[in-house]
N, CA, C and O atoms as a GROMACS GRO file, in nm:
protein
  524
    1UNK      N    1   7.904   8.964  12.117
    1UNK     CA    2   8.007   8.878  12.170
    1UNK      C    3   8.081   8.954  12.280
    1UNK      O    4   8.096   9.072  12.248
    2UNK      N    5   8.124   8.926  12.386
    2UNK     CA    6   8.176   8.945  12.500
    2UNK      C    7   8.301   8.958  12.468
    2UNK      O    8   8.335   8.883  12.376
    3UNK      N    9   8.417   9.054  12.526
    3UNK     CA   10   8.593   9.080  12.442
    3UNK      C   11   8.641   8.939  12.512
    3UNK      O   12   8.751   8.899  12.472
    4UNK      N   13   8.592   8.878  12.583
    4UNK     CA   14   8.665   8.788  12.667
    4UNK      C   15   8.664   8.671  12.533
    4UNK      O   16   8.754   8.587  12.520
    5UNK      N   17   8.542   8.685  12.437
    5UNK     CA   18   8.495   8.528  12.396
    5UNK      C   19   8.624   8.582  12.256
    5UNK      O   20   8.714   8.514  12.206
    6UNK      N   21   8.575   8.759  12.219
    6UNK     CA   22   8.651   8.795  12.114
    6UNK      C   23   8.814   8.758  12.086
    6UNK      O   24   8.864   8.719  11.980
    7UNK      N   25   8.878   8.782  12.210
    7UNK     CA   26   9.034   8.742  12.296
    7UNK      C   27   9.020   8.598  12.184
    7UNK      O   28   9.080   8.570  12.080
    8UNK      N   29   8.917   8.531  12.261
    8UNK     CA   30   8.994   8.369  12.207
    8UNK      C   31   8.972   8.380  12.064
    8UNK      O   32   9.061   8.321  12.001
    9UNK      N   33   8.888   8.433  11.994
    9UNK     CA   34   8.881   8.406  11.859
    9UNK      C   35   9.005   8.529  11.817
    9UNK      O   36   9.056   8.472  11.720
   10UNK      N   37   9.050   8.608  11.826
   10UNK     CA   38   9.177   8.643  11.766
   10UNK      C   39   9.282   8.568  11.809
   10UNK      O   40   9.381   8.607  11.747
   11UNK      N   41   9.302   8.505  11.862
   11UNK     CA   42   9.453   8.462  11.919
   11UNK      C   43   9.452   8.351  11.816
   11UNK      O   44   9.564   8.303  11.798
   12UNK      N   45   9.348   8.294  11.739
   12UNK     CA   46   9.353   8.223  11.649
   12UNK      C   47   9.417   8.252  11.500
   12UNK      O   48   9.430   8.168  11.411
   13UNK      N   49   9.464   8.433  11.494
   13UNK     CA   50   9.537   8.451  11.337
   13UNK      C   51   9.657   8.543  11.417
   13UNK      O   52   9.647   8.602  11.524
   14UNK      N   53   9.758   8.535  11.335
   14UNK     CA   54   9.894   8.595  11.362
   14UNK      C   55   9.826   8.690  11.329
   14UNK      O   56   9.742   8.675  11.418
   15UNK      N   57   9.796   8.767  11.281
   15UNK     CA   58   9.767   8.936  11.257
   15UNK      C   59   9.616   8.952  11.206
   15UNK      O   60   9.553   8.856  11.163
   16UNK      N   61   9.566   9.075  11.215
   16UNK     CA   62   9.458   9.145  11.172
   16UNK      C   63   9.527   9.255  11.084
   16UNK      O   64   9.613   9.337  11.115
   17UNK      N   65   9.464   9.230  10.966
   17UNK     CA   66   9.524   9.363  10.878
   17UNK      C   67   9.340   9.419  10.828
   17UNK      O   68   9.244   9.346  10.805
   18UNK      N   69   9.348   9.589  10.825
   18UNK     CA   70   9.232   9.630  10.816
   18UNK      C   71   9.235   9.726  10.706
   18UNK      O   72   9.340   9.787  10.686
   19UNK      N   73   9.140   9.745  10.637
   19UNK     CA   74   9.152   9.889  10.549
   19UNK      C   75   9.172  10.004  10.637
   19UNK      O   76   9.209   9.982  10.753
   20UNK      N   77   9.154  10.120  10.598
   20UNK     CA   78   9.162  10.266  10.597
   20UNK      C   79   9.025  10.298  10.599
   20UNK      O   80   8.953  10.299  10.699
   21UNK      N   81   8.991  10.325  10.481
   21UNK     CA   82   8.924  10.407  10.447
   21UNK      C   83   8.748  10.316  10.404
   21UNK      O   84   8.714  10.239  10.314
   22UNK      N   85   8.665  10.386  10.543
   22UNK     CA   86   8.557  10.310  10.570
   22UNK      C   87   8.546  10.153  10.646
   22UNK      O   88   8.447  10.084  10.671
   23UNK      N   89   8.672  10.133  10.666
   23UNK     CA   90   8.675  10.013  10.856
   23UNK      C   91   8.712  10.100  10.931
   23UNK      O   92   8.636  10.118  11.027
   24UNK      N   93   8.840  10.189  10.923
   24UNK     CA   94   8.896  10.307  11.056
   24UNK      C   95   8.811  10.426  11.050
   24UNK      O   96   8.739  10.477  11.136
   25UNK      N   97   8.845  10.466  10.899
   25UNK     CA   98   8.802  10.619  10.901
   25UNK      C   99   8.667  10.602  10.852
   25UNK      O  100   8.610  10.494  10.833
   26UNK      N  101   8.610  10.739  10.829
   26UNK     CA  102   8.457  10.796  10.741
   26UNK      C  103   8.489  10.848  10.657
   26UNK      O  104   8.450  10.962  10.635
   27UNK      N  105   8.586  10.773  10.566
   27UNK     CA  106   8.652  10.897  10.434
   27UNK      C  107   8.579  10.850  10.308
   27UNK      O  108   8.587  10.934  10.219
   28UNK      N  109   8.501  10.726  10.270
   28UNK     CA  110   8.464  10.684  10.124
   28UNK      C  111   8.395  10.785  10.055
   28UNK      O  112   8.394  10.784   9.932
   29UNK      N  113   8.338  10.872  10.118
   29UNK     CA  114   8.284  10.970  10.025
   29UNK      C  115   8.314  11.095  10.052
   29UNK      O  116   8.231  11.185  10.059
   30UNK      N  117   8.463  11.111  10.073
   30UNK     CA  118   8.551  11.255  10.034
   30UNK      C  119   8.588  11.217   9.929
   30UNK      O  120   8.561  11.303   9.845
   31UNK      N  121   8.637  11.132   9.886
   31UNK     CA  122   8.702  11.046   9.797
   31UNK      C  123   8.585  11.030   9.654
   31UNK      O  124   8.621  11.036   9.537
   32UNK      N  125   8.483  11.015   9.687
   32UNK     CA  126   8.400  10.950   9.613
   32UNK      C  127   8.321  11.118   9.540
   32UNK      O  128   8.253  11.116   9.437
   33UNK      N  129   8.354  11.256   9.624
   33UNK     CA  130   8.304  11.367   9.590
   33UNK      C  131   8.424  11.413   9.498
   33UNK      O  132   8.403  11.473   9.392
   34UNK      N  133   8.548  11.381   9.543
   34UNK     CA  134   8.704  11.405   9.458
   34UNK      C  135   8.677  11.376   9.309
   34UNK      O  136   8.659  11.453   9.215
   35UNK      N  137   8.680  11.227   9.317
   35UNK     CA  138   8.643  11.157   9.240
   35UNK      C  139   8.519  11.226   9.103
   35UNK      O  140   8.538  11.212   8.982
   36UNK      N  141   8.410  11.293   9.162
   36UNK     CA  142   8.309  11.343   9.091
   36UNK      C  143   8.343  11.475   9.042
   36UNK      O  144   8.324  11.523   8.930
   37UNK      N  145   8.406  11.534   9.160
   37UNK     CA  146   8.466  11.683   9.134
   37UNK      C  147   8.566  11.690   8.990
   37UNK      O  148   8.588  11.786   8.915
   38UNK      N  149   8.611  11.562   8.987
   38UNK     CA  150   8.731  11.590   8.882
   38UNK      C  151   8.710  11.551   8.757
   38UNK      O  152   8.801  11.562   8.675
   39UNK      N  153   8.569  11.492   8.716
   39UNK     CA  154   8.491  11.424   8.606
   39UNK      C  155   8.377  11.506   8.565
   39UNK      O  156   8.326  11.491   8.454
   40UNK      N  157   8.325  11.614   8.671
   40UNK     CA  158   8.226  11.676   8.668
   40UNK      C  159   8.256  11.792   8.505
   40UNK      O  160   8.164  11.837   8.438
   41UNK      N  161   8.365  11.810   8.484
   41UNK     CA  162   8.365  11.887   8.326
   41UNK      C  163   8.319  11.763   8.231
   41UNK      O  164   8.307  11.793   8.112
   42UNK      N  165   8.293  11.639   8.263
   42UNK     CA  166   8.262  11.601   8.109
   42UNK      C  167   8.136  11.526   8.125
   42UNK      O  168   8.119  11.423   8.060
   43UNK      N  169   8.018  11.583   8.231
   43UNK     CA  170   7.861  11.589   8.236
   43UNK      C  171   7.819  11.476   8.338
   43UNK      O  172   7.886  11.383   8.383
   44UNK      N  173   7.703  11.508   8.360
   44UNK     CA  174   7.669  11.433   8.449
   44UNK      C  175   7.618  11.282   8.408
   44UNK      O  176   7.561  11.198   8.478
   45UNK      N  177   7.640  11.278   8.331
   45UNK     CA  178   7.647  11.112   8.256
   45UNK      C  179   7.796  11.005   8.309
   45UNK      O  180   7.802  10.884   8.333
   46UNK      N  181   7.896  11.104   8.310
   46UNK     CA  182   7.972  11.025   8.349
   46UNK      C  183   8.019  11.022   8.443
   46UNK      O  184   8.081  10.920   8.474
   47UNK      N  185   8.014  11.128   8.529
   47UNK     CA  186   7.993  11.182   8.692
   47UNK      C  187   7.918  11.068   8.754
   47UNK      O  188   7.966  10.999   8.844
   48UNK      N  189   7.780  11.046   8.696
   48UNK     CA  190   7.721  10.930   8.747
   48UNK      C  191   7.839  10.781   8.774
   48UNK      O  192   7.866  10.726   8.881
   49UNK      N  193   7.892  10.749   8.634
   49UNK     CA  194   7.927  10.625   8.643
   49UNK      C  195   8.064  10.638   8.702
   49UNK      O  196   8.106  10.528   8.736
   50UNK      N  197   8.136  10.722   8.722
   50UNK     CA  198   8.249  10.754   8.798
   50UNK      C  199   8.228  10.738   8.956
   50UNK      O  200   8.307  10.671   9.023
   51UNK      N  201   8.161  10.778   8.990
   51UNK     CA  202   8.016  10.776   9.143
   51UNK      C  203   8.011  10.632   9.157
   51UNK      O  204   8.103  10.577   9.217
   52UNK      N  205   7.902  10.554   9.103
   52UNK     CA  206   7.915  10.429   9.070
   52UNK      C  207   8.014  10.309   9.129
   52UNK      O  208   8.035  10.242   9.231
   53UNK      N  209   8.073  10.337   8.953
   53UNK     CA  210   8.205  10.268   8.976
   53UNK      C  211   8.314  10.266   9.148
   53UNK      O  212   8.362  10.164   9.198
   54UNK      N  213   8.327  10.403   9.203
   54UNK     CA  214   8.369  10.414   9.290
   54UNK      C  215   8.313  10.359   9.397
   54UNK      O  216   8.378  10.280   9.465
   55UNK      N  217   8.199  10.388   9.424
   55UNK     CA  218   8.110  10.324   9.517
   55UNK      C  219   8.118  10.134   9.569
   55UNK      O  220   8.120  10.061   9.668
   56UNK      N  221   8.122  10.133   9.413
   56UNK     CA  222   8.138   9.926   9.393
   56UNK      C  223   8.228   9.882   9.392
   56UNK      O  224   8.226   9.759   9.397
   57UNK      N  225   8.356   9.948   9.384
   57UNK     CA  226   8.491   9.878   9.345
   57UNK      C  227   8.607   9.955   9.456
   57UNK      O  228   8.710  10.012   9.420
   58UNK      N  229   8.549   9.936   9.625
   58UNK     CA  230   8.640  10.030   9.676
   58UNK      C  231   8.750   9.944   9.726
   58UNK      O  232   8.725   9.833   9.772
   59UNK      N  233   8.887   9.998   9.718
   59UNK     CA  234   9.023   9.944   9.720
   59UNK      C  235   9.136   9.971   9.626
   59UNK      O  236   9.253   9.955   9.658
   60UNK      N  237   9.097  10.014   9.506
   60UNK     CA  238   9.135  10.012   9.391
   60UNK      C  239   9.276  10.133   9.370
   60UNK      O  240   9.250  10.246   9.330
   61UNK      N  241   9.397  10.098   9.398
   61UNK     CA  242   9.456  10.240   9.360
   61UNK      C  243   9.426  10.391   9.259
   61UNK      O  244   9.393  10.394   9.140
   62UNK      N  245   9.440  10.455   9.311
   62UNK     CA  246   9.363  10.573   9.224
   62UNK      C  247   9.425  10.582   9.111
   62UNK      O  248   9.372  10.654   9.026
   63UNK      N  249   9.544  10.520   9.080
   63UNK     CA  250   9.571  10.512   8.947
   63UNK      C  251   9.563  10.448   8.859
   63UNK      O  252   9.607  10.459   8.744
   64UNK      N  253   9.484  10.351   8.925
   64UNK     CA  254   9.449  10.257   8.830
   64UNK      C  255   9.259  10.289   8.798
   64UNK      O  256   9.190  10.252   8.703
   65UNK      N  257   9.233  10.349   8.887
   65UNK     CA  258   9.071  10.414   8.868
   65UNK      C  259   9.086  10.541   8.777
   65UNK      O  260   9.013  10.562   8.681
   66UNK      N  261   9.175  10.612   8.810
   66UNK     CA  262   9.159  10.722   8.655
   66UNK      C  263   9.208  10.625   8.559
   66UNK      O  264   9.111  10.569   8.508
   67UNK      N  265   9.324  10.579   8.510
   67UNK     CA  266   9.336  10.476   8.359
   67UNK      C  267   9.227  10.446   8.299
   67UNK      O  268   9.198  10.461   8.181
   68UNK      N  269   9.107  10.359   8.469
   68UNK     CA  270   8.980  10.319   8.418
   68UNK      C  271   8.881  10.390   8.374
   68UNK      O  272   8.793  10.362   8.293
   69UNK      N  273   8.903  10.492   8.438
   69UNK     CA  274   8.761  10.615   8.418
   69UNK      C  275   8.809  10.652   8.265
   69UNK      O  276   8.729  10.602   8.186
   70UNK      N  277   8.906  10.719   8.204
   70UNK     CA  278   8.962  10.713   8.080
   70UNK      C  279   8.924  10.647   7.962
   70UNK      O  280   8.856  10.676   7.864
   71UNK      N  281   8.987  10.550   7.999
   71UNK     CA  282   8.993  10.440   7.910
   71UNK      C  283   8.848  10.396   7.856
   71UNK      O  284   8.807  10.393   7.740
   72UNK      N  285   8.768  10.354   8.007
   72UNK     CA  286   8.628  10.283   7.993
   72UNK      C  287   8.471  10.410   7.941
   72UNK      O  288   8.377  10.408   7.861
   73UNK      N  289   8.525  10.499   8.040
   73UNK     CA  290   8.418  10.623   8.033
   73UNK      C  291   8.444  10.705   7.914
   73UNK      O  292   8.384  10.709   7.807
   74UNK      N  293   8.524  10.755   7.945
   74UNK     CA  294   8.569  10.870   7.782
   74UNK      C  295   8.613  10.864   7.660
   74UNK      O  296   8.600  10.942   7.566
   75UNK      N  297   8.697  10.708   7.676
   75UNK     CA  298   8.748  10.648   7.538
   75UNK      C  299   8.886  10.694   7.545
   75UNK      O  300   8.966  10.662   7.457
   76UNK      N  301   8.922  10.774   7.654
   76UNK     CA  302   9.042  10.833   7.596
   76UNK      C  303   9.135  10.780   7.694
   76UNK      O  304   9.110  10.733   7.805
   77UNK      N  305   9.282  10.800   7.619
   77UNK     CA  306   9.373  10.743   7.647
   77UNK      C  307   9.446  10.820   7.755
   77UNK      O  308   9.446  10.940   7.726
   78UNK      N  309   9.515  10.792   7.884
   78UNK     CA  310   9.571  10.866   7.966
   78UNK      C  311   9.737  10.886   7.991
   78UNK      O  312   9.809  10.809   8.055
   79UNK      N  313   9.775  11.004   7.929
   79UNK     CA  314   9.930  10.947   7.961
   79UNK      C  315  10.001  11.001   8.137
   79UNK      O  316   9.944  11.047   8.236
   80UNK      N  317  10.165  10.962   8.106
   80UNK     CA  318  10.158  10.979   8.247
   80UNK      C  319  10.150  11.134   8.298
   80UNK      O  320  10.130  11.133   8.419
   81UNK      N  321  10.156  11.211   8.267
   81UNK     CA  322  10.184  11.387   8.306
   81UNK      C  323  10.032  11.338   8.310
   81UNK      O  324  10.046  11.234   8.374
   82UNK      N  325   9.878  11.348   8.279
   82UNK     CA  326   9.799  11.375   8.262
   82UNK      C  327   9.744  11.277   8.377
   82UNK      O  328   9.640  11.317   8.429
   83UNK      N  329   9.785  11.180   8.417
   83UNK     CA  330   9.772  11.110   8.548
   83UNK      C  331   9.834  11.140   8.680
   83UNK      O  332   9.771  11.117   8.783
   84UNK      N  333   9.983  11.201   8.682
   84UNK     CA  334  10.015  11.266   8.776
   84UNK      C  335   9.941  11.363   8.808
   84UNK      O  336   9.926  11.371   8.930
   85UNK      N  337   9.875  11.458   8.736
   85UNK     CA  338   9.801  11.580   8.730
   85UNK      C  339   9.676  11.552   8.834
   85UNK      O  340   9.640  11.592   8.945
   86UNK      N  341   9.630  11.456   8.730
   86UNK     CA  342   9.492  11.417   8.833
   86UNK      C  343   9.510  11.352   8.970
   86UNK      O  344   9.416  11.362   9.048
   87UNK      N  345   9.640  11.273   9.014
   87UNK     CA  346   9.657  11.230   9.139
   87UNK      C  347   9.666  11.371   9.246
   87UNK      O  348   9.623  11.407   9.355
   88UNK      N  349   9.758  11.426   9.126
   88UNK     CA  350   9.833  11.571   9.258
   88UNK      C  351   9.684  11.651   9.295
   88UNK      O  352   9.665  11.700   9.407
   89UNK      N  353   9.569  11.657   9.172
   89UNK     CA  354   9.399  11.716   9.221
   89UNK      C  355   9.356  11.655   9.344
   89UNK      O  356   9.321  11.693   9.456
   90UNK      N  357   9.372  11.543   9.282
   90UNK     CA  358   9.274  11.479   9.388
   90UNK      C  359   9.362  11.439   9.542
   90UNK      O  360   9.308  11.389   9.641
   91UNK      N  361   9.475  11.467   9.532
   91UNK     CA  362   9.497  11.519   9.716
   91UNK      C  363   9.500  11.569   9.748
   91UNK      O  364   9.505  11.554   9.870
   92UNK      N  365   9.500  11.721   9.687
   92UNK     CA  366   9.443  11.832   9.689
   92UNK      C  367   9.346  11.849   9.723
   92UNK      O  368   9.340  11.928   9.817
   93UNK      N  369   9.208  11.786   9.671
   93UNK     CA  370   9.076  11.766   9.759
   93UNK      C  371   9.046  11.702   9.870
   93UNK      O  372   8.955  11.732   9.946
   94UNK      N  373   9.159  11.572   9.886
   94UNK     CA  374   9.134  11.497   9.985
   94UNK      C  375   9.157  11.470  10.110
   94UNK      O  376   9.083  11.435  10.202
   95UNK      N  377   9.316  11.498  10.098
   95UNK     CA  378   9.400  11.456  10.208
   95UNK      C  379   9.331  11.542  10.358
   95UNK      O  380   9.332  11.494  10.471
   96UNK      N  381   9.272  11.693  10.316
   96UNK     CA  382   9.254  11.801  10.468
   96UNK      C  383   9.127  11.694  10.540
   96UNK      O  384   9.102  11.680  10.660
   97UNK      N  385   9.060  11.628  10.422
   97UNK     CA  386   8.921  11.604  10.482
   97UNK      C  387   8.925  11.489  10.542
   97UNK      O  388   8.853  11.464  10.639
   98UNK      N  389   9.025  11.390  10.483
   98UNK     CA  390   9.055  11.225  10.498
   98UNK      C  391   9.090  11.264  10.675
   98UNK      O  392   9.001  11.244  10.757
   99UNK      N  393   9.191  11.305  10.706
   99UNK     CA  394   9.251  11.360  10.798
   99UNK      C  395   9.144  11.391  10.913
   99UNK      O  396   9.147  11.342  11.025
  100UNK      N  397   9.047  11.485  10.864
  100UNK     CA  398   8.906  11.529  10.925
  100UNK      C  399   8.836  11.426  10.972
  100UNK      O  400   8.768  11.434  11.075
  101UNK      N  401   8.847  11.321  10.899
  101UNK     CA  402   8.717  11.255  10.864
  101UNK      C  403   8.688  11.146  11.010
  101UNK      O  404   8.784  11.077  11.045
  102UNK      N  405   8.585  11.138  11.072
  102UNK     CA  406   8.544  11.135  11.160
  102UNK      C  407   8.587  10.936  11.189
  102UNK      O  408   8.596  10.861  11.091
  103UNK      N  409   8.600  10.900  11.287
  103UNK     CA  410   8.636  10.763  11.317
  103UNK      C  411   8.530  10.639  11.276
  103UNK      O  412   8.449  10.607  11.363
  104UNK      N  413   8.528  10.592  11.190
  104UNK     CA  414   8.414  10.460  11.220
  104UNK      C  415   8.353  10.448  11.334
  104UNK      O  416   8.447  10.417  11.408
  105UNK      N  417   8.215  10.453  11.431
  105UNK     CA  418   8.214  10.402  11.551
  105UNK      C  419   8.236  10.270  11.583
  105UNK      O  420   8.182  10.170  11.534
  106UNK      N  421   8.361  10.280  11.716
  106UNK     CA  422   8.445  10.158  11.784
  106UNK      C  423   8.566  10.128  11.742
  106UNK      O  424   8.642  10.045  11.792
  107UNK      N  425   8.591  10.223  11.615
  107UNK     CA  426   8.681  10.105  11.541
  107UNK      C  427   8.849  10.154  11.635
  107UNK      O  428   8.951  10.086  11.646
  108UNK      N  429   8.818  10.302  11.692
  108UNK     CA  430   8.929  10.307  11.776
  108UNK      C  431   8.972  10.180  11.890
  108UNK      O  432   9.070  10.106  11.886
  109UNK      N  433   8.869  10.184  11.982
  109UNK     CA  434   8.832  10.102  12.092
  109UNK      C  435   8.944   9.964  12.061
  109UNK      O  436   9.052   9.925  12.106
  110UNK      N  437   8.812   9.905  11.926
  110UNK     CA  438   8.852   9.820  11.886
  110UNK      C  439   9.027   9.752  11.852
  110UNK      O  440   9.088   9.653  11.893
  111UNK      N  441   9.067   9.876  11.746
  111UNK     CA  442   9.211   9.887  11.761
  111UNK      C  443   9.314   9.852  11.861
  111UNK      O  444   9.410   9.777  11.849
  112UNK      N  445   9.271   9.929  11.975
  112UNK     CA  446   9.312   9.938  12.083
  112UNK      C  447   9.282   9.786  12.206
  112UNK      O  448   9.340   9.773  12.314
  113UNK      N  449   9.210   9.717  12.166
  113UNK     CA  450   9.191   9.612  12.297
  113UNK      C  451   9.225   9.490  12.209
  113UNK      O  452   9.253   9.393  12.279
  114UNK      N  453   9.232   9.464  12.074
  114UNK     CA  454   9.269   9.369  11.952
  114UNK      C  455   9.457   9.387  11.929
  114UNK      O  456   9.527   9.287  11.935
  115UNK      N  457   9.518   9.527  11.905
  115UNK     CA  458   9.627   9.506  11.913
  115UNK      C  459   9.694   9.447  12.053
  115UNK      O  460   9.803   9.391  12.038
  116UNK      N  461   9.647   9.454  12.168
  116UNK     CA  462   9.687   9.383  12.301
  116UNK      C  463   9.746   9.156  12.243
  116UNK      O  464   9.846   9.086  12.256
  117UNK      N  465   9.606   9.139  12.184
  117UNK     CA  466   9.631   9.035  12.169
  117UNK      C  467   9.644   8.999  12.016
  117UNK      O  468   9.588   8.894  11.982
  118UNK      N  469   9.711   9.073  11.919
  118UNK     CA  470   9.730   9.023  11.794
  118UNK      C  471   9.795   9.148  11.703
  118UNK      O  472   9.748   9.262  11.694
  119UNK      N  473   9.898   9.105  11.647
  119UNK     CA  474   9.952   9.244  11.574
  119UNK      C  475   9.846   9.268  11.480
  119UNK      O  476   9.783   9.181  11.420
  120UNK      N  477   9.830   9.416  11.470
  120UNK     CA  478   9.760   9.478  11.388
  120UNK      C  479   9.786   9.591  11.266
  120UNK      O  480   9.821   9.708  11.273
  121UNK      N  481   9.755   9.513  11.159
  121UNK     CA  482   9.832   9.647  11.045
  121UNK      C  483   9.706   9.713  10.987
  121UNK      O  484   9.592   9.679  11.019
  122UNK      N  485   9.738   9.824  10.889
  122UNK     CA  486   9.660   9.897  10.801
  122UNK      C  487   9.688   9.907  10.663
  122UNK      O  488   9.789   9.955  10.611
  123UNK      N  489   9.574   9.850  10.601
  123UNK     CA  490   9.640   9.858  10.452
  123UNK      C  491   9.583   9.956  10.371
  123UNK      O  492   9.490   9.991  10.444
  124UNK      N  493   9.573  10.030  10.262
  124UNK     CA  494   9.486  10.101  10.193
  124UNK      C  495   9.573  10.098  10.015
  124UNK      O  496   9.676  10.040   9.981
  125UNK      N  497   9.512  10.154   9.963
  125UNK     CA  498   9.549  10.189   9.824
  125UNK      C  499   9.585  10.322   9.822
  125UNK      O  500   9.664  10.369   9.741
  126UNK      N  501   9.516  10.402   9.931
  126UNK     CA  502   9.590  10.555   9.946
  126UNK      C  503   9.747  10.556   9.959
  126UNK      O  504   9.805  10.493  10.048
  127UNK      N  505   9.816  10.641   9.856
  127UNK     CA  506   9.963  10.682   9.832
  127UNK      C  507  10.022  10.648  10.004
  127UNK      O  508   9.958  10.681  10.104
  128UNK      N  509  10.104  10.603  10.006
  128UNK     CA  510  10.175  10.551  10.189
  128UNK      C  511  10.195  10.727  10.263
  128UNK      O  512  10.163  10.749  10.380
  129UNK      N  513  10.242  10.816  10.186
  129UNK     CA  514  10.296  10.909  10.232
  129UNK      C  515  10.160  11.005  10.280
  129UNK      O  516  10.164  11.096  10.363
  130UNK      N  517  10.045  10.960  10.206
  130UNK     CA  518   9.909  11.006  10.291
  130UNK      C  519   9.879  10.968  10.364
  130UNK      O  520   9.855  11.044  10.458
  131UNK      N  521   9.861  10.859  10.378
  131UNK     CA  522   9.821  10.774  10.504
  131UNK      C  523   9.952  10.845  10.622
  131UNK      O  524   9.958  10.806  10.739
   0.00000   0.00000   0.00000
């Protein structure tokens, strides 16, 4: 499609709101190695379905994906110190690389000739103060 034909088909929604992570950035699998890194003590059985799960269900606040990994994978129950713990790990692994992590191709461009004609936001499930 030509930006000229693109122009008219945005002017058709008050806003474009986009993810983060895998529309802008190349971060789904820093996240998705975090994710494994921090499950990897209880075998590769559940490393797998942690992998998985992450893979199929991306959007999901991370606190609500450890509860799940817990709850569904290990049986066990998560309280909150033991969930803060694992959030404060896993930005610890993430945030240098998210940061790193290389642009979607276009999606700058894109950004850039789409906000001209339509406000444009970013949404993610990543903590606001990371983003």
């Amino acid at each position: 499609m030509m930006w000229k034909e693109e122009m008219m088909v945005l002017n058709k929604f008050d806003a474009l709101v986009l993810d983060f992570d895998g529309v802008l950035a190349d971060s789904v699998e820093v996240k998705t190695k975090a994710f494994a890194l921090l499950y990897g003590y209880y075998g590769p059985e559940i490393v797998a379905k942690v992998v998985d799960h992450h893979r199929r269900n991306g959007g999901m606040a991370r606190t609500e994906i450890f509860k799940h990994y817990h709850n569904a994978f290990l049986g066990q129950p998560l309280d909150e110190s033991g969930l803060e713990n694992l959030c404060n790990r896993f930005s610890q692994l993430v945030v240098d690389e998210v940061v790193e992590a290389e642009e979607i191709p276009g999606a700058g461009a894109f950004l850039s000739k789409s906000s001209r004609v339509v406000p444009c936001f970013v949404v993610s499930a990543t903590p606001e103060e990371e983003i």
